[in-house]
Structures are given as structure tokens and as C-alpha cells.
C-alpha positions as CSV (number, residue, x, y, z in Angstrom):
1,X,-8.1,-12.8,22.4
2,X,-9.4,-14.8,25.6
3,X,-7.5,-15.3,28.7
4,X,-8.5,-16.8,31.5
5,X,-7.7,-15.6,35.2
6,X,-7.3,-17.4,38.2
7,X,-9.9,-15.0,40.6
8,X,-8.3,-16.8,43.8
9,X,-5.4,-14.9,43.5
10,X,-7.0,-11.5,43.1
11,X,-7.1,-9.4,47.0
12,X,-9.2,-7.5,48.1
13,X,-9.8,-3.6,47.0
14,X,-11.9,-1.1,45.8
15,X,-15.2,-1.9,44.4
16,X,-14.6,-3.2,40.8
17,X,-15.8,-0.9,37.7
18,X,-18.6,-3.2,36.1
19,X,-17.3,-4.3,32.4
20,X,-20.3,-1.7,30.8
21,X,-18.7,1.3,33.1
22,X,-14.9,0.1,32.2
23,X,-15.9,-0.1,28.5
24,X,-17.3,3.5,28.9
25,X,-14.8,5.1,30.5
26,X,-12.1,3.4,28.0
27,X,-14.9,5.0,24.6
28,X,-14.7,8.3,26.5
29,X,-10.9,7.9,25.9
30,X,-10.8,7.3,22.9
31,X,-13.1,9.6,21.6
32,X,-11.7,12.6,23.4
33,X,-8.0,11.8,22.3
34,X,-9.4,11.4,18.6
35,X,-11.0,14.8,18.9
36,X,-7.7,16.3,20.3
37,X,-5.6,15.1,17.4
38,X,-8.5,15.7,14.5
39,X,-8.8,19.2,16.0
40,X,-5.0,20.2,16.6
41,X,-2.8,17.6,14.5
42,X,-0.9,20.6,13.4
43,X,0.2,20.9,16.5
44,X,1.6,17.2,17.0
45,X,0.6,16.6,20.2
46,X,3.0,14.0,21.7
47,X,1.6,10.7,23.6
48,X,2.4,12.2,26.9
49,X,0.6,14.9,26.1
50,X,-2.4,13.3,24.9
51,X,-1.8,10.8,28.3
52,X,-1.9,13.5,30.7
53,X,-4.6,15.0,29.2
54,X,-6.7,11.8,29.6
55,X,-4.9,10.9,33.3
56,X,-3.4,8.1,32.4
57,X,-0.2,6.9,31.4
58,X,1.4,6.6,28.0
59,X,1.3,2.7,28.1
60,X,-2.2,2.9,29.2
61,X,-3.1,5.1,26.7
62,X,-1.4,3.9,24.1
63,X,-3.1,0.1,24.7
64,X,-6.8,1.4,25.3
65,X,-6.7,3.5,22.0
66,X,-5.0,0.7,19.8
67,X,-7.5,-1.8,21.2
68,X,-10.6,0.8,20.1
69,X,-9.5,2.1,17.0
70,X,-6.9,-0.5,15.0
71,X,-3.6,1.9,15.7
72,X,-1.8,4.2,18.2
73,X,-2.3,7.3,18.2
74,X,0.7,8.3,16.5
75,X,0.0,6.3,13.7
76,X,-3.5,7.5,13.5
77,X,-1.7,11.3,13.8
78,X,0.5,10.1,11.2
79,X,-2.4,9.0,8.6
80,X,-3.9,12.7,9.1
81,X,-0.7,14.5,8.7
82,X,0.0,12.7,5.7
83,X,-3.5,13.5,3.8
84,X,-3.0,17.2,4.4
85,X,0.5,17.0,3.5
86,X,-0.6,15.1,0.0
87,X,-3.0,17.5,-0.7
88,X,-0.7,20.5,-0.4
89,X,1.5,18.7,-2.8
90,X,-1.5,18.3,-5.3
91,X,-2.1,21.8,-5.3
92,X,1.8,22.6,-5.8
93,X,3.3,23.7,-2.9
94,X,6.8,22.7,-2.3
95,X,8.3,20.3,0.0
96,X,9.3,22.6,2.7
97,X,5.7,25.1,2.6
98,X,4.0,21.4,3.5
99,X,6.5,20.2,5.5
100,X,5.8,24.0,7.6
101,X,1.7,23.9,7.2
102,X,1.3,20.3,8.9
103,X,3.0,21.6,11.8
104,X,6.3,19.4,11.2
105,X,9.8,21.0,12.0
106,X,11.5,20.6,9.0
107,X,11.1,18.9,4.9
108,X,13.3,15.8,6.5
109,X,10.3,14.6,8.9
110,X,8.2,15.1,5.6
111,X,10.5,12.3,3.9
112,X,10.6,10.1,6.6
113,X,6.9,10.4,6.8
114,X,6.1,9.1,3.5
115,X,9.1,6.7,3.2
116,X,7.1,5.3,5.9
117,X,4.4,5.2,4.5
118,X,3.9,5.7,0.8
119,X,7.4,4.1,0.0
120,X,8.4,7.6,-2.0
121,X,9.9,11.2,-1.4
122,X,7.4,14.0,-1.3
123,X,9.2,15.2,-4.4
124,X,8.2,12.3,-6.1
125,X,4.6,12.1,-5.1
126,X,4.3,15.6,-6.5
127,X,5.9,15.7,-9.5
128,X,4.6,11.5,-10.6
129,X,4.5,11.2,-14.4
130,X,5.2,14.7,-15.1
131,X,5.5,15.1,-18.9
132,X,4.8,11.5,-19.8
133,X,2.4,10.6,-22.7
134,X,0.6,7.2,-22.2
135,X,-2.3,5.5,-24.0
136,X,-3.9,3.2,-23.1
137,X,-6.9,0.8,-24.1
138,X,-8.9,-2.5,-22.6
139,X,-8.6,-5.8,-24.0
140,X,-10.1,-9.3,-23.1
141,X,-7.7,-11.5,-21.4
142,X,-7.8,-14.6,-19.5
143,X,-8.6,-13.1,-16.4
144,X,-11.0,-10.9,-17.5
145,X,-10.7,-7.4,-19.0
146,X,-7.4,-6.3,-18.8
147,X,-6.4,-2.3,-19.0
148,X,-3.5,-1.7,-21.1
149,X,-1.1,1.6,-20.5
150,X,1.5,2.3,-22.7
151,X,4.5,5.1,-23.5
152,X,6.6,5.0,-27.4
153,X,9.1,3.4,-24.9
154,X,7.4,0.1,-23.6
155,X,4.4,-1.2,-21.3
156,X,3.7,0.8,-18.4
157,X,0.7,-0.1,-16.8
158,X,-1.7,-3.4,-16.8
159,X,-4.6,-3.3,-14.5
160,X,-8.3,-5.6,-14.9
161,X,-11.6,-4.5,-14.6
162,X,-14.7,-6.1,-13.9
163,X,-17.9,-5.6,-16.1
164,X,-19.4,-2.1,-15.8
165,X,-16.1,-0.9,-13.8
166,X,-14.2,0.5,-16.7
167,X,-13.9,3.7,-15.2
168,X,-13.0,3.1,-12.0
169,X,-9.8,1.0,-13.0
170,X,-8.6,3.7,-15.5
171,X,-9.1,6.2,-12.3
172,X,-7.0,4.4,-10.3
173,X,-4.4,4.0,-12.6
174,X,-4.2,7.5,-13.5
175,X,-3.8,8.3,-10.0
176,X,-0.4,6.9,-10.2
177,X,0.6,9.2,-12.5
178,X,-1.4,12.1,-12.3
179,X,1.0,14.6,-14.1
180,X,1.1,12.7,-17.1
181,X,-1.2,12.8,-20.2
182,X,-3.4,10.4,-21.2
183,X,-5.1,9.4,-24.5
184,X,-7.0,6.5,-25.6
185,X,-5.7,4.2,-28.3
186,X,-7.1,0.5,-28.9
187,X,-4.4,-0.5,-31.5
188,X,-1.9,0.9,-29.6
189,X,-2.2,-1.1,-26.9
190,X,-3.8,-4.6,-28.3
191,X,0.2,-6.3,-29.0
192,X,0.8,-5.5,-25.4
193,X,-2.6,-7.7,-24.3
194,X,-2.1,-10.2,-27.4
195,X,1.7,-10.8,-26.2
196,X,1.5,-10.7,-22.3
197,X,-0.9,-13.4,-21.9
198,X,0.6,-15.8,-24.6
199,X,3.2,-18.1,-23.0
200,X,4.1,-18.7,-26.5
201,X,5.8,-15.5,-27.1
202,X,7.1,-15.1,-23.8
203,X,11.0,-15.8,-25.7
204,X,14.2,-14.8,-23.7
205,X,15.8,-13.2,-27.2
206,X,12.2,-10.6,-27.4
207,X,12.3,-9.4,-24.4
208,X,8.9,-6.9,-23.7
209,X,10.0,-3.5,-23.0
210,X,8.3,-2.4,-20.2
211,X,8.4,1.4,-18.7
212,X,8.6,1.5,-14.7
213,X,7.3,5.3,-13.6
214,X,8.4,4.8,-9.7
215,X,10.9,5.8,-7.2
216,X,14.1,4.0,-6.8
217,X,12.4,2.1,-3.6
218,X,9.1,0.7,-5.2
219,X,11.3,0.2,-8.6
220,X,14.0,-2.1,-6.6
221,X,10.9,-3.7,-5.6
222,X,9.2,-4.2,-8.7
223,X,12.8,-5.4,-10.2
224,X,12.9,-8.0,-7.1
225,X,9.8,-9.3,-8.0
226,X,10.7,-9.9,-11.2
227,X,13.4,-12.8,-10.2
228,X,10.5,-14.6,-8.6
229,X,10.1,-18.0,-10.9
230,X,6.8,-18.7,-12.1
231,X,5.6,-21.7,-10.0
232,X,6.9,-20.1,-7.1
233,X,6.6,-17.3,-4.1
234,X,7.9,-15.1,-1.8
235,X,6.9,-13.1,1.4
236,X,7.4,-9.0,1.7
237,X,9.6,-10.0,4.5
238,X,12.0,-12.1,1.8
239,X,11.4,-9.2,-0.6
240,X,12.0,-6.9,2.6
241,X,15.4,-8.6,3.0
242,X,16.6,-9.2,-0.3
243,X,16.7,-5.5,-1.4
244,X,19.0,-5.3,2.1
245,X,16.1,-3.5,4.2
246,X,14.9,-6.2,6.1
247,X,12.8,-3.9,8.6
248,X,11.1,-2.5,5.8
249,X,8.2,-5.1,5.0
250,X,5.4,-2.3,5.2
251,X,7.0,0.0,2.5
252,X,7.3,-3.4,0.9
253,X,3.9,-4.1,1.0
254,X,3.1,-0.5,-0.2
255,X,5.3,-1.0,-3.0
256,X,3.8,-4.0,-4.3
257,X,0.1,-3.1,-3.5
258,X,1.5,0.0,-6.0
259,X,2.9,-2.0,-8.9
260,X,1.9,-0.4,-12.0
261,X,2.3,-3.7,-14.1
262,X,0.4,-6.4,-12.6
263,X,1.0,-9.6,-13.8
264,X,4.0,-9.1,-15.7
265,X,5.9,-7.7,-13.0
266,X,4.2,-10.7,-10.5
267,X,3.3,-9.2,-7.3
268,X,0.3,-11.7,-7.2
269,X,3.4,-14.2,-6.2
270,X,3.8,-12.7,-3.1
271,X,2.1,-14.0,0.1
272,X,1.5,-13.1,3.5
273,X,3.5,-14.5,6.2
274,X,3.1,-18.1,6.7
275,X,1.9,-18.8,3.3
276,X,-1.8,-17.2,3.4
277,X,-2.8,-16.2,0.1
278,X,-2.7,-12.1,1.4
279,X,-4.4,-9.4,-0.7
280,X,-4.0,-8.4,-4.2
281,X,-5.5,-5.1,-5.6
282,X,-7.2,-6.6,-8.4
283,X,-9.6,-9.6,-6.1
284,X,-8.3,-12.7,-4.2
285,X,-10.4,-14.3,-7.2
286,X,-8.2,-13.0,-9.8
287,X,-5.4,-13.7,-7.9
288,X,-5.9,-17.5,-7.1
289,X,-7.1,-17.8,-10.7
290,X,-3.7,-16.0,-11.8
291,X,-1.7,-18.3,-9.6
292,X,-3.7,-21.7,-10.9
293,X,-3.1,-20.2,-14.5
294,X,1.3,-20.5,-13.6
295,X,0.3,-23.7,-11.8
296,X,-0.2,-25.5,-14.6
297,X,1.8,-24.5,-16.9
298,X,5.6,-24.8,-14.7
299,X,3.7,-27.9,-12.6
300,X,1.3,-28.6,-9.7
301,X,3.6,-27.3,-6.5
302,X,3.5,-23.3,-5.6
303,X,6.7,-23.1,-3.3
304,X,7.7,-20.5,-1.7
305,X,10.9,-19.0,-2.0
């Protein structure tokens, strides 16, 4: 941002710090208050702490870090504590022994901590798909290959990948479920990707059973973005509001950045504030191509609703 200042009004004082010797100072900061959390994050340092530290004041602090490194330092304590945490729970240890190890008083800051943040319990991040079977298989579609995941009890997981980055997308399902067990299965999966992108079939009395492996946040999510018409879109601050949490746009936006069934459950209609086209997990290209696709078939006009 550039503001200008009227110098006339400025009084005299000390000699000014030269914008090279300001810019400096302000790195030296930064880079000793990154070092102090990196190095003792189990400890949760406070902001006052890390501001006296650095002789300045929280405010100070607090604006000269943001401005060099994209987030407070809480938040960028936050991100750190949380990786630890998720890796304790990876390698099994309950709720509480994390909760302990990343230096937090108690399995309640845990939950708020990835509420927050991952839109889910730490239970639920541990135990994801436990027990589930899925196949899966990839089939051409309109917008490229599509991956295809599947239980006995309906579709529960569409992804696309580009040429040569099979792999990749069949990771990052996985991911989502990394308890369950996986086999592949081509003619298991080919009605799903026949039926899905046939307008055709879509028919109110055959409804496609579809599987949501979630928690009940990102699942009242996913069912919100269902009631979106095709034609049409919404914000994460409408979807925010609509499940009656209207402060909770970023576990929103985690939520629909971590919808399992892309397309059929339509997070591509969701847009960033104002009506920008936003980010979509699968390429902007897809997306806008996706959004053309509904265009014309329900007519010319994408509202937002």
C-alpha cells in the first residue's frame, strides 16, 4: 500500500534511521522472533514475551512481523504447533499425550486448535477412514481424467488428474482417509464416471448414493453446498452464515478446499468475496471450464446467491 505524507507537518528530532537501516533493524526482528518460536514453540511464548524480548511493544511487534512474514506470530506459532501435534497423531498417540508434548495445557486447546484450523477434532484427524474399504479407478471425463473413489455404500471421492499426475491425485486423496484400505477396481468405479457427468441421468427419482467420510463441521458444509442451484454461487461467508456460524468463513474455506467429492458436491460454485473466481484444488482452468460447462446447460447468467 502507498501513502503519502505531508513532511510539513513532521518537527524536528533525532536523526532519521535511513529506510536501508529501518528495513534492517525490522529483518533482525523478524528473524530473531522466528528463531525464538521455531526453537521453543513448546514453550508457547506469548506476544509480550516475544515483544520484550525484541524491545518493542506488542503492537509494534505484532505489525513489523505480519508485514515480513504474511501472519502474526501467533498464527505462525499456531501452524508449527499444529504440524507436531498431527504428526503425534499419525504415529498414534492420543489426544491428551499431544495435547501435553506441544506444550498446550490441556486436550481442549488441542480442539480449538484444529477447529480453527483443519475444521475437525483431533479425534477425527486420527482415526479418518478407519476400517473403510474403497476402490477406486480413473476414467476420462469432460474435464479431463477424473479419479473415481468408491465404498459398497455409494461415491466417496472424485478428484482429476492431469497427464502423467496419476499418482499424485490418488496421494492426495488417500490422505483424506489414511486409515482406510484401498484397492484398485476399473469396473467398479466406471458407472460412477459414466453417470456423474451425464446430465441425462442426473433424475430426481435415482438419486446417486454418495458416502461423505467427514466431521459433522465439513459434512454440514458439504450438505450446504449441495442446495447451491447449478447456474448459481455463493461465498464462504453465505456458506459461513447459513450453517449459523457466521464468524467461521476460514474453517469454511478449509472445509470446502477438503471436499472429498468435487463436482458432485459443487464447491467450484463457491467464490471469493466480491465475486472473484477464488481457488479451487483441482486448477482455476478446471474450474472456469466446470462453471462454463453449468453455464450453458441452466443459461448464460452465473449469480450469486
Amino acid at each position: 500500500m502507498t501513502k503519502a505524507i505531508d513532511l510539513s507537518s513532521l518537527t524536528p528530532g533525532p536523526e532519521p534511521i535511513s529506510v536501508g537501516e529501518e528495513a534492517a533493524e525490522n529483518y533482525a526482528v523478524v528473524r530473531q522472533t522466528l528463531k525464538r518460536i521455531t526453537e521453543d514453540w513448546r514453550e508457547q511464548p506469548t506476544l509480550e514475551q516475544l515483544a520484550k524480548e525484541a524491545r518493542l511493544q506488542p503492537i509494534q511487534l505484532q505489525r513489523v512481523f505480519s508485514r515480513w512474514a504474511g501472519l502474526t506470530p501467533k498464527q505462525f506459532l499456531q501452524a508449527i504447533t499444529l504440524d507436531h501435534a498431527k504428526a503425534l497423531l499419525r504415529d498414534s498417540a492420543s489426544v491428551l499425550d499431544a495435547s501435553y508434548e506441544v506444550g498446550l495445557s490441556g486436550s481442549s486447546r488441542l480442539h480449538d486448535l484444529f477447529i480453527t484450523h483443519e475444521a475437525m477434532t483431533p479425534g477425527d484427524y486420527r482415526a479418518r477412514g478407519e476400517g473403510v474399504q474403497i476402490v477406486y479407478g480413473f476414467h476420462p471425463s469432460p474435464f479431463g481424467q477424473v479419479l473415481i473413489l468408491a465404498t459398497d455404500k455409494g461415491l466417496a471421492g472424485l478428484g482429476f488428474a492431469d497427464p502423467g499426475e496419476e499418482q499424485s491425485a490418488l496421494e492426495d486423496m488417500c490422505e483424506r482417509w489414511p486409515a482406510a484400505i484401498y484397492s484398485h477396481d476399473q469396473d467398479a468405479t466406471s458407472s460412477y464416471a459414466q453417470r456423474v457427468f451425464d446430465p441425462d441421468k442426473w433424475c430426481e427419482d435415482q438419486p446417486l448414493n454418495v458416502v461423505m467420510i467427514g466431521t459433522d463441521f465439513e459434512i454440514r458444509v458439504w450438505q450446504t453446498l449441495l442446495k447451491i442451484p447449478m447456474g448459481q454461487a455463493t461465498t464462504y461467508s453465505d456458506v459461513a452464515a447459513s450453517i449459523g456460524n457466521p464468524k467461521a468463513s476460514r474453517a469454511v474455506g478449509s472445509a470446502v478446499g477438503r471436499n472429498p467429492i468435487s463436482f458432485v458436491v459443487p464447491c467450484h460454485r463457491v467464490l471469493a468475496k466480491g465475486g472473484q473466481i477464488g481457488g479451487y484444488h483441482w486448477g482455476l482452468t478446471r474450474k472456469r471450464a466446470i462453471l462454463g460447462w453449468e453455464s450453458g446447460l441452466s443459461g448464460p447468467v452465473l449469480e450469486c446467491v
